[in-house]
C-alpha positions as CSV (number, residue, x, y, z in Angstrom):
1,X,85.4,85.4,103.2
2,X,85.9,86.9,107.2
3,X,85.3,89.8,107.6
4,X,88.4,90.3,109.9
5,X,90.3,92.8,107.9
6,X,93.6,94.5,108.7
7,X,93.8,97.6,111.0
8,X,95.3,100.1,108.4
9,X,91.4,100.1,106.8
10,X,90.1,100.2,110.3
11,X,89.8,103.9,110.4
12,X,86.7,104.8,109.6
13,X,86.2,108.4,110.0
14,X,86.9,111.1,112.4
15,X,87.1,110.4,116.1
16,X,84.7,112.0,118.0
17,X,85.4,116.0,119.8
18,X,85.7,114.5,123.3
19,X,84.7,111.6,125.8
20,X,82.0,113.9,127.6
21,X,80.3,114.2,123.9
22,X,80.3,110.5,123.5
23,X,77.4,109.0,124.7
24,X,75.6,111.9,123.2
25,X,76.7,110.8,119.6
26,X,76.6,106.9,120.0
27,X,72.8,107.4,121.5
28,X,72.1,109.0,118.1
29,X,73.6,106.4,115.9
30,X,72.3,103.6,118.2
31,X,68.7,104.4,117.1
32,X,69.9,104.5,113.6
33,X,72.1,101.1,113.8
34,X,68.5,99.7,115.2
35,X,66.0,100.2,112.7
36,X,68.6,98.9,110.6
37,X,69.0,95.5,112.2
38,X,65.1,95.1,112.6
39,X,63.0,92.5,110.6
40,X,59.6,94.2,110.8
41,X,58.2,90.9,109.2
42,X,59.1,89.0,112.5
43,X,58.7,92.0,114.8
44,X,62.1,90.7,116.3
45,X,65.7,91.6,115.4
46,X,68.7,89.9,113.5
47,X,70.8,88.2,114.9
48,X,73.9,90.2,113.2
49,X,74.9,92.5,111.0
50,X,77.9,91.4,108.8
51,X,80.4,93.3,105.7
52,X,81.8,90.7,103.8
53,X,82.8,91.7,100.3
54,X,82.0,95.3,101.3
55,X,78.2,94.5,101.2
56,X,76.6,94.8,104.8
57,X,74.2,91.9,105.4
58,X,72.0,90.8,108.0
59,X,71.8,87.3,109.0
60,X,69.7,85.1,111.7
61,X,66.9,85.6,114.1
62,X,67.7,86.3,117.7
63,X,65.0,86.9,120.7
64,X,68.0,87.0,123.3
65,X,69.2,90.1,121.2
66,X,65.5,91.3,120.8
67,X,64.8,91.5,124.9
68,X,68.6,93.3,125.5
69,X,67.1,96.3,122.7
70,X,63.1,96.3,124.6
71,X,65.6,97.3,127.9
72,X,67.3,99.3,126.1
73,X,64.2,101.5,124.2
74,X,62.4,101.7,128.0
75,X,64.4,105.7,128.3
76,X,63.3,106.4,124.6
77,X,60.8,108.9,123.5
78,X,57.3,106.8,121.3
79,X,58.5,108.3,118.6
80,X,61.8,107.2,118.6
81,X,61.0,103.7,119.5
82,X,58.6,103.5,116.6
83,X,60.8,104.8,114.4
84,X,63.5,102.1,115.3
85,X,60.6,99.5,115.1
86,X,59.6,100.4,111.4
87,X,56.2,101.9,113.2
88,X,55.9,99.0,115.5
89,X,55.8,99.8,119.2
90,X,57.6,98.1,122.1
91,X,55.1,96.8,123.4
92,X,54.1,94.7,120.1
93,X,57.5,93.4,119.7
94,X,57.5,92.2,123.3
95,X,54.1,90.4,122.4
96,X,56.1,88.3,120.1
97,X,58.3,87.6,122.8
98,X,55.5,86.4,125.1
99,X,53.5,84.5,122.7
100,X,56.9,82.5,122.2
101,X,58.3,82.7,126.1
102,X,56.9,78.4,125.8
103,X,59.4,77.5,123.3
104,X,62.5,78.9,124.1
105,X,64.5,76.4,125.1
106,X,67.6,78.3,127.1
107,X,67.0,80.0,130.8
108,X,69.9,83.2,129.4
109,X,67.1,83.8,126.5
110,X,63.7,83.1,129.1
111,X,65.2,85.5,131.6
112,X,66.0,88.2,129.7
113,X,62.2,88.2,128.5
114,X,61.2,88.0,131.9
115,X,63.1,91.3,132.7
116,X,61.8,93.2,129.4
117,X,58.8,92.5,130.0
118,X,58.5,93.4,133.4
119,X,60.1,96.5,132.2
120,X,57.1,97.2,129.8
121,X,54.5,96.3,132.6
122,X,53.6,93.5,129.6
123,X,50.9,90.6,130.9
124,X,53.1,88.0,129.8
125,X,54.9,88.4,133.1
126,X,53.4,85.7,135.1
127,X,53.3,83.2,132.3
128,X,57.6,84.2,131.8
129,X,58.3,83.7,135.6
130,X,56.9,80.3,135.2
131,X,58.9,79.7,132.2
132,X,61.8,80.1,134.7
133,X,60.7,78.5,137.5
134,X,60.8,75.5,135.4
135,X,64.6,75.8,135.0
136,X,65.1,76.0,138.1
137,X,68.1,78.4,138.3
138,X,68.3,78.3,142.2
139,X,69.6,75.0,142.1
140,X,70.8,73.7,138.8
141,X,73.9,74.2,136.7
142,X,73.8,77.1,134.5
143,X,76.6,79.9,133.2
144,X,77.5,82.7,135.5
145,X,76.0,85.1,133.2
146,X,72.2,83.5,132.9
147,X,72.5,83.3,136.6
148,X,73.0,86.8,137.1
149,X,70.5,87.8,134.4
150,X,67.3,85.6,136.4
151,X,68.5,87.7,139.6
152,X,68.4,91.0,137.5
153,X,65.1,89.9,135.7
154,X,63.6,89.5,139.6
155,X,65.3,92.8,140.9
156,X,65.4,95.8,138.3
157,X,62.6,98.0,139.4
158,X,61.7,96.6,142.3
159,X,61.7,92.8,143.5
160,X,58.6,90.8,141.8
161,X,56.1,89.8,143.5
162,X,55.9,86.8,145.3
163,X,59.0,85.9,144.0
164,X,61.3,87.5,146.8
165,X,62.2,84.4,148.8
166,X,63.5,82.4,145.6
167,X,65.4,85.4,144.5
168,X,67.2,85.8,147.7
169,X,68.4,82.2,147.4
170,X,69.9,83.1,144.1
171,X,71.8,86.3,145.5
172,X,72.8,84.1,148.2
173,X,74.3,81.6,145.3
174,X,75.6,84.2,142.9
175,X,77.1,86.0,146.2
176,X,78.7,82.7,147.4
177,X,80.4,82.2,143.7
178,X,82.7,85.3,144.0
179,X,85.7,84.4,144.7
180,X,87.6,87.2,147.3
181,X,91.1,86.4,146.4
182,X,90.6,87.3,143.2
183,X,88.0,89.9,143.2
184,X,85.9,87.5,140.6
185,X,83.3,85.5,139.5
186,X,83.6,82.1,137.8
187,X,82.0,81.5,134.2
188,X,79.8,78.3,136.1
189,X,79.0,79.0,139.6
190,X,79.3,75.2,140.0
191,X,83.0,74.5,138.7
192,X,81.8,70.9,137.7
193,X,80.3,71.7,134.5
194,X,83.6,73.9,132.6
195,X,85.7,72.3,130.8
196,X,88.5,71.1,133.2
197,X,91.3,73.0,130.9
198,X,89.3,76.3,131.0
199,X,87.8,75.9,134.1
200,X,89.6,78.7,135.8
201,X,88.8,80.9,132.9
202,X,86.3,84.3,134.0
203,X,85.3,86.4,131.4
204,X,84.9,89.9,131.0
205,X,80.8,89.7,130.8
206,X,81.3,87.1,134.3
207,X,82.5,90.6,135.8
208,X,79.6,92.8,134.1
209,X,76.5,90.8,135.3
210,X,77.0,89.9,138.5
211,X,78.1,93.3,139.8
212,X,74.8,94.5,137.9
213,X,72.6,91.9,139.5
214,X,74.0,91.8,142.8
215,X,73.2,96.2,142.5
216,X,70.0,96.0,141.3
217,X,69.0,93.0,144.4
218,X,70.8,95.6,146.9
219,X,68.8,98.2,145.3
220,X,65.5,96.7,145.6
221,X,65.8,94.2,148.9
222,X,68.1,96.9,150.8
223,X,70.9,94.1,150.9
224,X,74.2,95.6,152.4
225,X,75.8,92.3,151.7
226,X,75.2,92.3,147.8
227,X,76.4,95.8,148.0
228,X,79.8,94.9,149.5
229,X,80.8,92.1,147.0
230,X,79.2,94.1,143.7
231,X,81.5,97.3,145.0
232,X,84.3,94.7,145.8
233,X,83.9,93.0,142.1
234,X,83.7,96.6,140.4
235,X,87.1,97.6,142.4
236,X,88.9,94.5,140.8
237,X,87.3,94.8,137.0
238,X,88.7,99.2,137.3
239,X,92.2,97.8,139.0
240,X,92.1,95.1,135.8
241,X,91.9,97.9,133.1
242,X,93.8,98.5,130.4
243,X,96.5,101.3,130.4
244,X,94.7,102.8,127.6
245,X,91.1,102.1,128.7
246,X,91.0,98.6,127.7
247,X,88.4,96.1,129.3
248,X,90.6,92.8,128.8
249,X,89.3,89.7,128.5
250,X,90.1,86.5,129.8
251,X,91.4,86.5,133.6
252,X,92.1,83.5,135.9
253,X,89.6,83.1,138.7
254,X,92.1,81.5,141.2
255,X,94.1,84.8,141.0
256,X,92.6,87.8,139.7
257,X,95.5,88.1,137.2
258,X,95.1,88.6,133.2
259,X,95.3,85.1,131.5
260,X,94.2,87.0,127.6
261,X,93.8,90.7,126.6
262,X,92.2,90.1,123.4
263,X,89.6,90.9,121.5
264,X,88.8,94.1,123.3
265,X,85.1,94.2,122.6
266,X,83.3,98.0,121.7
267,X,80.1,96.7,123.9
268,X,82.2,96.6,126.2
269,X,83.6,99.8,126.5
270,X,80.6,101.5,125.4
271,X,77.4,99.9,127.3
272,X,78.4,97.1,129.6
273,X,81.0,98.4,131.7
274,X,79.1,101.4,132.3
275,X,75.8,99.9,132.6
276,X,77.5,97.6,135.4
277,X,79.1,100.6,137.9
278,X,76.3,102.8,137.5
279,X,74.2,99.8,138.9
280,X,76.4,100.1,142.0
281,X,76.2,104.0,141.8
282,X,72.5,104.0,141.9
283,X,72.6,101.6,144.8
284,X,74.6,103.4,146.7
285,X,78.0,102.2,146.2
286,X,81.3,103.8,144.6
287,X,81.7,106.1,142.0
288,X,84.0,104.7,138.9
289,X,83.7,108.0,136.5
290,X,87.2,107.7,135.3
291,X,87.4,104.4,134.3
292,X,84.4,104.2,132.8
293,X,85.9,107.7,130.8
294,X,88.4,105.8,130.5
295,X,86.3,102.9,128.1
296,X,84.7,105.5,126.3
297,X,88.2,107.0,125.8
298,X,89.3,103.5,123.9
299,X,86.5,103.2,121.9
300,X,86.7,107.1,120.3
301,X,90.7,106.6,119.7
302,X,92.5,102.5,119.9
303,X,95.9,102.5,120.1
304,X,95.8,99.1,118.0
305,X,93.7,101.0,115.5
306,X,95.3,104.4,115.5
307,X,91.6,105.4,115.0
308,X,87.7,104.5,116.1
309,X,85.8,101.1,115.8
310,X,83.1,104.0,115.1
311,X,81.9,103.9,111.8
312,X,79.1,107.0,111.7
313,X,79.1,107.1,108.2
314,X,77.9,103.2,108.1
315,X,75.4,103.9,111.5
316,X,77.3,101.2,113.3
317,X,80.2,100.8,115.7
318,X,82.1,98.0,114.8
319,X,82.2,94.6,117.1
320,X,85.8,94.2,118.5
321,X,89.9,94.7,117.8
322,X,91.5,91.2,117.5
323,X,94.8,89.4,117.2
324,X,95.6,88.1,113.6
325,X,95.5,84.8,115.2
326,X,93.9,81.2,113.6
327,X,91.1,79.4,115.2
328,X,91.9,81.8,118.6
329,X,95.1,80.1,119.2
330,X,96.1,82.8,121.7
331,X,93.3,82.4,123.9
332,X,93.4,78.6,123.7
333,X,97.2,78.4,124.3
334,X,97.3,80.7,127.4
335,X,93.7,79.2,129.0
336,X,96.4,75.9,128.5
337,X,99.3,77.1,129.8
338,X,97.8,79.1,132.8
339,X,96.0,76.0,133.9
340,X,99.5,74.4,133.8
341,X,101.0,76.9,135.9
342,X,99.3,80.4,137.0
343,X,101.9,82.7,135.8
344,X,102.6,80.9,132.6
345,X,101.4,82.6,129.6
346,X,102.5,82.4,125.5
347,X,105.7,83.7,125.1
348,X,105.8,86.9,122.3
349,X,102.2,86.9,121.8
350,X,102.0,90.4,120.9
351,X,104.8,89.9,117.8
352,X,103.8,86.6,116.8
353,X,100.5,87.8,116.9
354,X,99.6,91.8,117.1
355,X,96.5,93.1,118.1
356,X,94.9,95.1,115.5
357,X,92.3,93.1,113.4
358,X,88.5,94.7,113.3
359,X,85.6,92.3,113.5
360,X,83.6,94.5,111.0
361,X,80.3,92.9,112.5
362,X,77.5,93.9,114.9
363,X,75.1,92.9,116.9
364,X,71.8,94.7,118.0
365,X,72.2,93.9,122.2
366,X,75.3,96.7,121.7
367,X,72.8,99.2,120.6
368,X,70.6,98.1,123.1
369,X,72.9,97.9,126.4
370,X,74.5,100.8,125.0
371,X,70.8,102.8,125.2
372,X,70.0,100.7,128.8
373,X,73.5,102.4,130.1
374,X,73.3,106.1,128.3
375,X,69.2,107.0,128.5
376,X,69.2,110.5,127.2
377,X,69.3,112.1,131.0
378,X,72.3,110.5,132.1
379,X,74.3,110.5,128.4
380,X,73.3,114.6,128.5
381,X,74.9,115.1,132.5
382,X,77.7,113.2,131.2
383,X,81.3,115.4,132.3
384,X,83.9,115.3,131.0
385,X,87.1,113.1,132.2
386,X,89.2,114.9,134.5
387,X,86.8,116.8,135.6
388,X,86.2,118.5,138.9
389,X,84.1,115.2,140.2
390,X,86.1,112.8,141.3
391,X,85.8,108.7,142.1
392,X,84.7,108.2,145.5
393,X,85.5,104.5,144.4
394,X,89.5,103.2,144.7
């Protein structure tokens, strides 16, 4: 059975007092949704947390998710890391990450062990950086997102050692990928490998990394340049929001218009949009404070829903809000039809096919991004929207 469900049993309990409370709260029950979704038997974390038939379940493995939560517990108190970790501590889980760092087969999932490790001053850092070097992300084919996470791995905290001249030839390439026109990135830097009817397909998350990456390289190599297109990038992804906080999903690449609104994803609004512009905030670019109250603002009250994908009384915020649609037949038709024609999209999506579905699933990189983007500091200093501070950012 799916567990897509209607929207009328998509309300799970009351919405939280106010956006400037939010983080506050979903810090809270992201150290509860953890310990839930960790396998202390593998000192690593599921790969999902699923309710079909009512009955929450965890299913799969996942060292990709397991890195994203290591970033994410780097702000958190011993004690609260342990206690997410069954009485584990980070830096035993990311032991199991470097003892394995030989085997994993995918640069996305090497990476992002790189950058958690380097994070936790671990000793498997040398051993991951050669794990990556034998990829060779500078100069073969790989997603837009991978890309931006080997540039992150090499910049958060200060550019690695001996690896500064290869990471500048990976901001040059992630830099010369953006596409002006649009104010985006494509999903393949090299347009040869997507599929040739989805090729001008960018995703949300081909927004989110890049501008995160191309911050943190500014941040650490003092690189003006990576600056500009990150603040450029960020101006497009606020100008693409939805009216009532939405962070779409599809757009085309060739235009910078909308190809696909749905699923609106809570990560999303919660942890990776934020995580992203304060990236640029901290290295020196715009401000985005309302549209990033703006996300928040979605996720405590959807429109589609007429209530929260926040489910407190389950410690877990729900994956996304859907279309009723088979086999994502929206996305695939207007991916078709846009390639036909840019401004060709599915005629009466939205009454063939309402938004309004809940993914009652989760995964544990949410929690983790969502800890990354709120550490207790920032989530605490959080104002309110509409107040006195304003966007220095368009």
């Amino acid at each position: 059975m799916s567990t897509m469900l209607r929207a009328r049993t998509a309300v799970v309990g009351p919405e939280p007092t106010s956006v400037a409370a939010l983080p506050v709260e979903l810090r809270r029950l992201a150290l509860r949704a953890l310990r839930r979704m960790y396998l202390p038997e593998r000192r690593c974390f599921a790969f999902r947390l699923r309710r079909p038939n009512g009955q929450d379940v965890l299913e799969g493995v996942s060292r990709r998710y397991t890195a994203m939560v290591l970033l994410g517990l780097v702000g958190e108190e011993a004690a609260a890391s342990e206690q997410v970790l069954h009485g584990h501590t980070p830096q035993q889980v990311a032991d199991t990450l470097a003892a394995e760092v030989d085997a994993m087969s995918d640069l996305g999932e090497v990476a992002l062990t790189l950058w958690c490790l380097r994070a936790w001053g671990h000793g498997g850092v040398e051993a991951a950086w050669r794990r990556v070097l034998a990829f060779d992300p500078a100069h073969g084919s790989y997603p837009t997102v991978e890309f931006a996470w080997v540039l992150s791995a090499l910049s958060a905290g200060g550019l690695l050692p001996g690896a500064e001249e290869y990471a500048a030839k990976l901001e040059q390439r992630l830099r010369a990928s953006y596409q002006p026109r649009s104010g985006l990135f494509p999903h393949w830097p090299d347009a040869a490998q997507a599929v040739r009817w989805r090729a001008h397909i960018s995703c949300f998350a081909d927004l989110v990394y890049p501008i995160q990456a191309l911050s943190l390289y500014s941040q650490a190599a003092r690189h003006p340049q990576a600056l500009d297109v990150a603040g450029h990038a960020a101006d497009r992804m606020c100008q693409l929001q939805g009216p009532a906080g939405q962070w779409w999903w599809h757009f085309d690449v060739r235009t910078g218009h909308i190809v696909e609104e749905y699923p609106v994803y809570a990560v999303h609004q919660e942890a990776m949009a934020p995580m992203a512009l304060f990236a640029l905030e901290d290295a020196g670019g715009a401000r985005h404070q309302s549209s990033t109250a703006g996300g928040l603002g979605w996720l405590g009250h959807s429109p589609e829903l007429g209530g929260s994908l926040i489910d407190a009384s389950a410690d877990v915020v729900w994956r996304k809000v859907a279309r009723r649609e088979p086999a994502k037949v929206v996305r695939k038709a207007q991916a078709v039809l846009s390639r036909l024609h840019p401004a060709w999209r599915l005629p009466g999506a939205d009454v063939l096919f309402p938004p309004g579905c809940v993914d009652y699933e989760t995964r544990p990189y949410e929690m983790g991004w969502l800890l990354y983007a709120w550490p207790a500091t920032r989530a605490e200093a959080w104002p309110a929207a509409g107040s006195a501070t304003e966007d220095s950012g368009s």
